[in-house]
Structure formats: C-alpha cells, structure tokens
C-alpha positions, 0 to 999 in steps of 0.5 A, a space after each residue: 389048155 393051160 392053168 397057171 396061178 398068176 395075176 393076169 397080167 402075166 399071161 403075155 409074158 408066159 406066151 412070149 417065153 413059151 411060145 404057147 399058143 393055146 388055151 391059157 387060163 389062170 386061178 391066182 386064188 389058187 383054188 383049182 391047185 388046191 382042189 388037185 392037191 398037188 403039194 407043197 413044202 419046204 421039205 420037197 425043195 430041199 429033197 435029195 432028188 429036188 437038189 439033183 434035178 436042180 443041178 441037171 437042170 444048171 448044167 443043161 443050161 436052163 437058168 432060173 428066171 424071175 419067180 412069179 408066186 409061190 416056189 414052195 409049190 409043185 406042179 402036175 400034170 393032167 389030160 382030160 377027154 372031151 367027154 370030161 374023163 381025167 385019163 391022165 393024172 401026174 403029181 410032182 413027188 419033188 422039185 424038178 420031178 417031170 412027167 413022162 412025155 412018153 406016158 402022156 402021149 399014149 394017154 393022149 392017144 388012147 
C-alpha cells in the first residue's frame, strides 16, 4: 500500500510512471504524514548529504520530473503486519536519503 499526499487526480499519473499496482491511497490534508513526523525543512535540502545524493541521483541518469506538493518535506518508510504491528519504521534524515531494501525485506520476511 501506498499513501502519497496529492489530490486525487494524480493517482493515475503516479501508477503510469511507476507502474504500482498496488493499493494506492492519498491524504492531500497531509494528516497521516504529520501524525508519522516525518520532517520537513530547508535545512534538510540544503544538507551537505541532500546536495550529494542529488547529484548521484543526476549522474545516474534520473532527471527530476514535474513537483507535485510540498518539496520541503521528507519521505519514509513503513511496513506493518496484518495483525496491525509497525515492524519496520524508516525517516528520511535528509533529502535523497533511501531505505535500505535489504533491512525491509528482512523485516518483511519476519
């Protein structure tokens, strides 16, 4: 499952450029990403590790594409059981910083 923060008009646009297929919800009031916490500021887009992850993500060859919402927020990661429990929690420390697929996976797997 996916929550992004957009209107909902966006959604078709996200599944087109993804190709996510899965569940797929939004919150453009942002509630769910203020209740997480997950963080915002200038000060983390402007961070020494911001600007570098920017520029790997340049020279790798992914362009930034058209900003929908706020760009002073960061993201996350969660992954929650069926039976409800958060087993996995990942905040953005600054721009560009990722999760590591490895840790979500293991989490995943139990």
């Amino acid at each position: 499952m996916v929550i992004g923060h957009g209107e909902v008009k966006y959604l078709s646009s996200f599944r087109r450029a993804t190709g996510y297929t899965g569940s797929l919800f939004t919150d453009p009031h942002r509630e769910t990403y203020k209740m997480l916490d997950f963080g915002e500021g200038l000060d983390k887009l402007l961070d020494v590790k911001a600007i570098k992850h920017g520029f790997s993500a340049l020279f790798a060859g992914h362009l930034p594409g058209s900003l929908q919402g706020s760009a002073m927020q960061l993201g996350g990661a969660l992954i929650v059981d069926t039976r409800g429990t958060l087993v996995y929690r990942y905040h953005e420390a600054v721009a560009g910083d990722h999760p590591n697929i490895a840790a979500m996976l293991a989490a995943v797997s139990g």
